[in-house]
TORKOLNU-921035 format. One record per residue (C-alpha): x, y, z. Coordinates in steps of 0.5 Angstrom, whole numbers, always signed. Example, Ala and Ser with C-alpha at 12.3 -4.5 7.8 and 13.67 -1.06 7.14 Angstrom:
BEGIN
<x->+25	y->-9	z->+16>
<x->+27	y->-2	z->+14>
***
This chain:
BEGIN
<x->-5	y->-52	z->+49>
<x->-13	y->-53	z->+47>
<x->-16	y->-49	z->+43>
<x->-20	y->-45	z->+48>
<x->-13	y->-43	z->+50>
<x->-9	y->-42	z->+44>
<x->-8	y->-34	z->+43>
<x->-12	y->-30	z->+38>
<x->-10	y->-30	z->+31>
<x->-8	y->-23	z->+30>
<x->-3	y->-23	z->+37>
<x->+4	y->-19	z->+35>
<x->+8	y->-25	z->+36>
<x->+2	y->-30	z->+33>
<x->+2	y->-27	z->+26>
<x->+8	y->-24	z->+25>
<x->+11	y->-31	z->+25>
<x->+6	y->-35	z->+20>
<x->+2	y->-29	z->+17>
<x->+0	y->-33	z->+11>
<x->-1	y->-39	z->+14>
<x->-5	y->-35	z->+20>
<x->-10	y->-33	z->+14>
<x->-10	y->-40	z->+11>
<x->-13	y->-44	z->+18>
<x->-18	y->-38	z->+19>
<x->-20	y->-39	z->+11>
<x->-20	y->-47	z->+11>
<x->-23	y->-47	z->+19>
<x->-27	y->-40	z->+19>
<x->-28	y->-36	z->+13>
<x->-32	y->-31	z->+17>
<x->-30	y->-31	z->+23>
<x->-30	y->-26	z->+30>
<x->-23	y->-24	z->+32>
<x->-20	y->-20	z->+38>
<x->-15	y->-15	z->+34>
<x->-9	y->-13	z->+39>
<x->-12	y->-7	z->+41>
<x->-18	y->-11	z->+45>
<x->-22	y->-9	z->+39>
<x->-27	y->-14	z->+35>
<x->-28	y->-15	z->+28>
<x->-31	y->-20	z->+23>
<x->-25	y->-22	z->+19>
<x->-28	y->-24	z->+11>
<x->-22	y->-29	z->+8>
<x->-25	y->-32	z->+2>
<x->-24	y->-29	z->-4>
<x->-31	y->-30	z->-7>
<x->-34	y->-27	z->-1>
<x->-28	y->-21	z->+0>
<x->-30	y->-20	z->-8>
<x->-36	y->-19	z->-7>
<x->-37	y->-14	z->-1>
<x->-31	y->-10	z->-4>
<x->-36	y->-7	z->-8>
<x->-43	y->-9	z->-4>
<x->-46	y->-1	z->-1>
<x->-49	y->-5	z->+4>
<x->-42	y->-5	z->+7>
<x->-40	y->+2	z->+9>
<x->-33	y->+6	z->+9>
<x->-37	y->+12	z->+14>
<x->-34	y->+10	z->+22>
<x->-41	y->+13	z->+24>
<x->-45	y->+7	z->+22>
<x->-41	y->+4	z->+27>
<x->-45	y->+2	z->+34>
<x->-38	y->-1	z->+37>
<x->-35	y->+5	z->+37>
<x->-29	y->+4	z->+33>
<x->-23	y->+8	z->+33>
<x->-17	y->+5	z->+29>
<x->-12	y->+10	z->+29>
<x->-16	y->+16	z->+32>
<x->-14	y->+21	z->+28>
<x->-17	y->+29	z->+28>
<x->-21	y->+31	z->+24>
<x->-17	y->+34	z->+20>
<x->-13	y->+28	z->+17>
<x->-20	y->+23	z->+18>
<x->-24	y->+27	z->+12>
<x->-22	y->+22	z->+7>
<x->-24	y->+18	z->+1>
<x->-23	y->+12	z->+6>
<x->-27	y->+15	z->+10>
<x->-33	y->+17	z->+6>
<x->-39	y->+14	z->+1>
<x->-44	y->+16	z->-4>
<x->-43	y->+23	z->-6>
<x->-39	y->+26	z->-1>
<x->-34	y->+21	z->-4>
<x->-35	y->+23	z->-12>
<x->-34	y->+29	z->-10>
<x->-28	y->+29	z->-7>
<x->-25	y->+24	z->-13>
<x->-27	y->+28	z->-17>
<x->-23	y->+35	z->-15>
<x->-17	y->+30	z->-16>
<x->-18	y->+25	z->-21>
<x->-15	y->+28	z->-26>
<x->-9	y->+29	z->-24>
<x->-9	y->+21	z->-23>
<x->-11	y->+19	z->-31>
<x->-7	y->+15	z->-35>
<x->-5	y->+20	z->-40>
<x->-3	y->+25	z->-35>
<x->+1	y->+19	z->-32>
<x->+4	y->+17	z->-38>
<x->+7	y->+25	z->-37>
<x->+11	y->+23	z->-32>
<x->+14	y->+18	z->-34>
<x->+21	y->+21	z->-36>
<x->+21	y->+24	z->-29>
<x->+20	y->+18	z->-27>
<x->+25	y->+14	z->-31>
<x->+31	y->+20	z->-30>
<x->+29	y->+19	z->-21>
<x->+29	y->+12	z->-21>
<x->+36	y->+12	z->-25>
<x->+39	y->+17	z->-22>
<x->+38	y->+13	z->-15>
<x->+41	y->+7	z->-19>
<x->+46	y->+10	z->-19>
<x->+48	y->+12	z->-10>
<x->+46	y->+5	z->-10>
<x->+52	y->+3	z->-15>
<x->+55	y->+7	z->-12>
<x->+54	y->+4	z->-4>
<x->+54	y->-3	z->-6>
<x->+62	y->-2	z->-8>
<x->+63	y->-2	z->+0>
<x->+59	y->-7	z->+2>
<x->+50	y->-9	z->+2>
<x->+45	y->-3	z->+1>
<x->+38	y->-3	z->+4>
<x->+34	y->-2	z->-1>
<x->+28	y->+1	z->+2>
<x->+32	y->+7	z->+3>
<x->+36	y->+7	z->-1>
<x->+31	y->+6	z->-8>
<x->+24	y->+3	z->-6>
<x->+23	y->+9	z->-1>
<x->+26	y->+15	z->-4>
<x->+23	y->+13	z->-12>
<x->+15	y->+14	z->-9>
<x->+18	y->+20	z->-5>
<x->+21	y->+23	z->-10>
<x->+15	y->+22	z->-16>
<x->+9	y->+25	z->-9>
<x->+13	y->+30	z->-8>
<x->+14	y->+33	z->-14>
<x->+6	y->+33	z->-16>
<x->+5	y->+35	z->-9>
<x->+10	y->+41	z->-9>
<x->+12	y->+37	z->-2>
<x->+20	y->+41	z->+0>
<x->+26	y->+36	z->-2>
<x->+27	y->+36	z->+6>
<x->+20	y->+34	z->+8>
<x->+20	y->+28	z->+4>
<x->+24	y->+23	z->+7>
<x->+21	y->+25	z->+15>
<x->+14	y->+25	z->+12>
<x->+14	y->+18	z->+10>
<x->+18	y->+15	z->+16>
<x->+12	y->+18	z->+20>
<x->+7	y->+15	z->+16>
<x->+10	y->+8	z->+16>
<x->+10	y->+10	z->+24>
<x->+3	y->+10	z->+25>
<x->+2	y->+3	z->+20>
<x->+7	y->+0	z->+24>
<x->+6	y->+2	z->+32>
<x->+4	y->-3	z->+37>
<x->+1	y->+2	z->+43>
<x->-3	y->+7	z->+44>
<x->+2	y->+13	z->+46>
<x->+6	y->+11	z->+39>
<x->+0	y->+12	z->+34>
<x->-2	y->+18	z->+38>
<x->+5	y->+21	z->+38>
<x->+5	y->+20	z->+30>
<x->-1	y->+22	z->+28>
<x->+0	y->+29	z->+32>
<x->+7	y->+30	z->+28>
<x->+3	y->+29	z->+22>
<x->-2	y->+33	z->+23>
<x->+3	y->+39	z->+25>
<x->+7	y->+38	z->+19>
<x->+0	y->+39	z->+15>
<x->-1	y->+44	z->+17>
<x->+5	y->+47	z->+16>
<x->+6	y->+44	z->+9>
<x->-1	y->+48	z->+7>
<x->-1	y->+54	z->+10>
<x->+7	y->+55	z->+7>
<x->+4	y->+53	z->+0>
<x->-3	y->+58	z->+2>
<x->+2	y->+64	z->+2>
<x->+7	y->+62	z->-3>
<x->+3	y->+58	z->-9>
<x->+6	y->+54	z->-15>
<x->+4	y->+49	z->-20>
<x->+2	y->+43	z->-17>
<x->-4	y->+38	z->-14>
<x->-4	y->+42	z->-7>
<x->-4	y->+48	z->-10>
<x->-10	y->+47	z->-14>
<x->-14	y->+44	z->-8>
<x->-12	y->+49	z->-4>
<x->-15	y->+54	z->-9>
<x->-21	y->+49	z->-10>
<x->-23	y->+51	z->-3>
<x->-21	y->+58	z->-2>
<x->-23	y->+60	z->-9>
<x->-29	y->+55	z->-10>
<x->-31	y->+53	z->-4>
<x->-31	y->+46	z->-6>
<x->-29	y->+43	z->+0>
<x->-28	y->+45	z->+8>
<x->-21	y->+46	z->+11>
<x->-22	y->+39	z->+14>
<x->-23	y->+35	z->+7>
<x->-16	y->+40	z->+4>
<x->-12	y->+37	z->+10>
<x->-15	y->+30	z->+10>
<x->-15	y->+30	z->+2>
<x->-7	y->+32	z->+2>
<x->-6	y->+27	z->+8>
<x->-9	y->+22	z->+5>
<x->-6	y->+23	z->-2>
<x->+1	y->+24	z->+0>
<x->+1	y->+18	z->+5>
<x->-1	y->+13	z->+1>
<x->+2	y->+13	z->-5>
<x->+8	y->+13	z->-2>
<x->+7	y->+8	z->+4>
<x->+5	y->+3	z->-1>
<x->+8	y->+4	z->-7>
<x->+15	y->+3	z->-3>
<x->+13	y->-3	z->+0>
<x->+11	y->-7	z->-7>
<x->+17	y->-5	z->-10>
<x->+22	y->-8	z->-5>
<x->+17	y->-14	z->-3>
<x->+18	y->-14	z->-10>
<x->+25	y->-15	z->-11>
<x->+25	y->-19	z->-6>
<x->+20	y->-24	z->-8>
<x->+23	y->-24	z->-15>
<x->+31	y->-25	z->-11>
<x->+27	y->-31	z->-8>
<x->+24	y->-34	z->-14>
<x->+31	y->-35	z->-18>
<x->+26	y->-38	z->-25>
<x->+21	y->-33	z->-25>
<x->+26	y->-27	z->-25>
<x->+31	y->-31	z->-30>
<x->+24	y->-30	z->-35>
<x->+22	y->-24	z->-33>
<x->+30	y->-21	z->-35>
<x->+29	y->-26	z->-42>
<x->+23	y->-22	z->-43>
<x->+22	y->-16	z->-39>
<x->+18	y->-12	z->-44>
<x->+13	y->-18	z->-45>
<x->+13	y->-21	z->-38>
<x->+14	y->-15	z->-33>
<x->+8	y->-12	z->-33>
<x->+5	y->-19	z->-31>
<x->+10	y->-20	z->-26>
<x->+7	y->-12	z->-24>
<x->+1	y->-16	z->-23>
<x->+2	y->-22	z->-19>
<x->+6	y->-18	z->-14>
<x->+1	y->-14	z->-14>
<x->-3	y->-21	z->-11>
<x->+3	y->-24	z->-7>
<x->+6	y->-19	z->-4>
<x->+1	y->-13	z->-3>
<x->+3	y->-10	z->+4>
<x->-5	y->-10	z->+6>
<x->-7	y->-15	z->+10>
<x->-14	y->-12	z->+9>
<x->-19	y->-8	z->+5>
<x->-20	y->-1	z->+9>
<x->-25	y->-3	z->+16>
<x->-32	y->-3	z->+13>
<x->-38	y->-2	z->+18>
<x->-46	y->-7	z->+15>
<x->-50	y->-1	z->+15>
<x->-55	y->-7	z->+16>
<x->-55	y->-14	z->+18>
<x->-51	y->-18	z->+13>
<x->-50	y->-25	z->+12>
<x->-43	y->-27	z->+9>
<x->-42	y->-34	z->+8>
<x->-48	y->-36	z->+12>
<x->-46	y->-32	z->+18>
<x->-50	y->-26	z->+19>
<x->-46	y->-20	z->+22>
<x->-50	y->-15	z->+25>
<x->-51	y->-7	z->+23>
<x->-45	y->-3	z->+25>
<x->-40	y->-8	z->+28>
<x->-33	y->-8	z->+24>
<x->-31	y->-12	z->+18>
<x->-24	y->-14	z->+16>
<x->-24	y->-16	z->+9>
<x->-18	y->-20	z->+9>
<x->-14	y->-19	z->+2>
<x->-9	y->-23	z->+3>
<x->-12	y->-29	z->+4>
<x->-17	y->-28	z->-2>
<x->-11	y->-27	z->-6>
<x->-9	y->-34	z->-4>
<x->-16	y->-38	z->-4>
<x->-15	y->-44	z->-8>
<x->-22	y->-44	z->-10>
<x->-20	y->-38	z->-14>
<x->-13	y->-39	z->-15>
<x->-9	y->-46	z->-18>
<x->-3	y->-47	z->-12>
<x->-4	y->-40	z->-10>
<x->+2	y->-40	z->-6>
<x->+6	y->-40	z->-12>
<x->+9	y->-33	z->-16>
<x->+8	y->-34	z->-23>
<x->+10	y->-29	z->-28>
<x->+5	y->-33	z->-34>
<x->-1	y->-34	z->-28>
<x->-7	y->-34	z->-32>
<x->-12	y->-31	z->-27>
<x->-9	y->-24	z->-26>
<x->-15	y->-21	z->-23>
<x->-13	y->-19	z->-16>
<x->-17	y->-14	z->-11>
<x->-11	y->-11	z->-9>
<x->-12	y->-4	z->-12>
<x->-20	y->-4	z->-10>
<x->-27	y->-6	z->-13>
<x->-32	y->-2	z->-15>
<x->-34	y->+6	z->-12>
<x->-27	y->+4	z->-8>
<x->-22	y->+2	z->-13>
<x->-15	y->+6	z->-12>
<x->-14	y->+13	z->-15>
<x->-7	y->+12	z->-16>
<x->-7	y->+5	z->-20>
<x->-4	y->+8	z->-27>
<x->+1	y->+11	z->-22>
<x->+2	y->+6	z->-18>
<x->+3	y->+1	z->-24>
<x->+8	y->+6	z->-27>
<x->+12	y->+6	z->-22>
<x->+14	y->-1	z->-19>
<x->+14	y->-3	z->-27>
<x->+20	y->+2	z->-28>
<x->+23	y->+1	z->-21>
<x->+24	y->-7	z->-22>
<x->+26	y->-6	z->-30>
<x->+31	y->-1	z->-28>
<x->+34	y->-5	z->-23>
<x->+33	y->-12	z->-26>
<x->+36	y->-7	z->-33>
<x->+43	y->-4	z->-29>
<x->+44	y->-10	z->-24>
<x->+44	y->-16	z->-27>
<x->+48	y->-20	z->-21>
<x->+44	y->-16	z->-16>
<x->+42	y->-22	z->-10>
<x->+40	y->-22	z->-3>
<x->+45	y->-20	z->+2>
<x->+49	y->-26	z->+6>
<x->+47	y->-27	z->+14>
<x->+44	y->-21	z->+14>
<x->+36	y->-23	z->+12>
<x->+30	y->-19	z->+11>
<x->+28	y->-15	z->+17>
<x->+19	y->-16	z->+15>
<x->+15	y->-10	z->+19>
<x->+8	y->-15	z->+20>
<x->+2	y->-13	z->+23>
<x->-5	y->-15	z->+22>
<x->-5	y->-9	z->+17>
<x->+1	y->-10	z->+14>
<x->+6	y->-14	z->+11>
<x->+13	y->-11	z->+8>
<x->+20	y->-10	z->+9>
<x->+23	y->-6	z->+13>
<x->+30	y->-7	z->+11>
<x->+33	y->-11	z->+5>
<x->+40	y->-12	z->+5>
<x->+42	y->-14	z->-2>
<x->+49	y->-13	z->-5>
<x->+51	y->-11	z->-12>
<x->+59	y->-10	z->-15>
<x->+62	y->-5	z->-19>
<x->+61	y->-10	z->-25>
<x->+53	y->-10	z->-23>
<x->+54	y->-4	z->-25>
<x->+51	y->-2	z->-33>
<x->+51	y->+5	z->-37>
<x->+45	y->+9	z->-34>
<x->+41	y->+7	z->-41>
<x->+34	y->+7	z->-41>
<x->+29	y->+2	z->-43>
<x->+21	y->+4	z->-45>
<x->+18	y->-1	z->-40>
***
């Protein structure tokens, strides 16, 4: 097969074989290049680190979909789950942060550690319990249900909703047609709704309430930001987070050196190897779509105003221009500094959260399981797209003696 015939680099079967390698050739060959994705849209997607840092944070690149003059669409999601944060700069942005941000600092965060702690052991525990009886899929048994249960506390969501919210959500990131996308996103919508309207009539202490109240009471935001806000809340920090504790998992199972430290040395080594996940094995293949709101030159290529641009994060995060063997997974790395929560106006909201809940998933793990392994003829099922990169499936196994007192550490 010639070049001119070679299918694009984003093709399902493509990039899901070789996603790295994929984002390698593109950085070595074109670092700045127009891609076909697998819906028959364009986008210039940006692979190099210096550029992808750079432009992470440049307001030249817009997150608003209306500076777009190619009429992107993306997922088509209604108005009333698309005015979000990642929709959005300047001052409807800060506003919108701000009605949230505190819920999200690191004091407050501290705060929720005893409950984080007490869910990831208790889950612990069903996987102990499992594992006597043969392998266990830790992503639904651990890596998705921790995140579940720490959003769904703040957020008031019902014990019943959790597990089906998430699943739409991982629907919509992972769907390969059309009609799958806008079946997820309608069950998203309706459960919003739901959700907010149940909350409306009967109030509590937590998140949704208080947004509710900020719209209703104070008027600080439309019906459409409510909704989208939540939706964007609720979302993302469960999909996310699910997805770098068992990448991490299996990353550190992969990694038998590595994980042979970080157990010698949790205290010192885990939030490290926090860190290196977080640049490894981060699910998102790129930032959020950007739209130049004029011409831009990235790399000596000039792209026009409006067109879409993909900044790859995965292969900035493993550029050896910025990074010594990049390939490599190494607790004690020296060059932390990733981009995998964000640069500048866009930096994740979630992040202390975010840090504080995969530190405590892998420490309690690591901590109750000393013989936890991957599980024999039976691999890691990887749900890969040009979006994202994570486990579907891990199957590990655990035995009665793997299995130590429910003791808590401080992580």
């Amino acid at each position: 097969m010639t070049p001119a015939q070679s299918p694009p680099p984003f093709d399902p079967e493509v990039f899901a074989a070789d996603p790295y390698g994929v984002l390698a050739r593109l950085r070595e060959d074109t670092p700045v290049v127009r891609v076909t994705l697998p819906e028959g849209t364009s986008a210039w997607v940006v692979t190099r680190e210096a550029d992808v840092r750079a432009w992470l944070g440049d307001p030249r690149l817009s997150l608003d979909k209306t500076h777009s003059t190619t009429g992107y669409r993306g997922f088509s999601l209604p108005p009333e789950l698309d005015t979000n944060l990642l929709n959005m700069d300047g001052a409807d942005h800060l506003r919108l942060r701000r009605l949230v941000s505190q819920a999200f600092t690191p004091r407050r965060v501290e705060e929720l550690r005893p409950r984080i702690e007490e869910a990831a052991g208790r889950l612990a525990d069903g996987v102990a319990a499992a594992g006597r009886s043969g392998p266990v899929d830790l992503v639904r048994a651990y890596a998705g249900p921790l995140p579940m249960t720490v959003i769904g506390d703040l957020f008031g969501l019902p014990a019943e909703g959790r597990r089906p919210f998430a699943e739409l959500i991982g629907s919509v990131i992972g769907a390969r047609t059309p009609d799958s996308t806008r079946a997820a996103v309608a069950a998203i919508a309706a459960f919003m709704r739901e959700l907010i309207d149940g909350r409306r009539a009967a109030p509590g202490d937590d998140l949704l309430s208080g947004l509710i109240a900020a719209r209703d009471e104070g008027d600080r935001l439309s019906e459409s930001e409510l909704v989208s806000l939540a939706f964007l809340i609720v979302g993302a920090g469960i999909e996310n987070v699910t997805h770098l504790i068992s990448g991490g998992v299996h990353t550190l199972l992969t990694h038998p050196g590595q994980l042979a430290a970080v157990r010698a040395d949790p205290e010192g080594l885990l939030p490290a190897a926090v860190e290196e996940l977080l640049r490894c094995v981060h699910p998102n293949v790129t930032a959020i779509r950007r739209f130049p709101v004029e011409d831009i030159e990235v790399g000596g290529t000039v792209i026009p105003r409006g067109e879409t641009v993909l900044l790859a994060l995965a292969a900035a995060h493993r550029d050896p221009a910025r990074y010594p063997e990049p390939d490599r997974f190494d607790v004690r790395r020296a060059d932390t500094a990733h981009l995998a929560l964000g640069q500048g106006l866009h930096y994740c909201l979630g992040a202390p959260l975010a840090r504080l809940q995969i530190r405590i998933a892998l420490g309690t793990l690591l901590e109750r399981f000393p013989a936890l392994r991957l599980a024999d003829g039976e691999p890691a099922l990887w749900r890969t797209t040009f979006r994202s990169h994570a486990p579907a499936r891990l199957p590990v196994l655990v035995t009665a003696g793997d299995a130590g007192p429910g003791g808590r550490v401080r992580r």
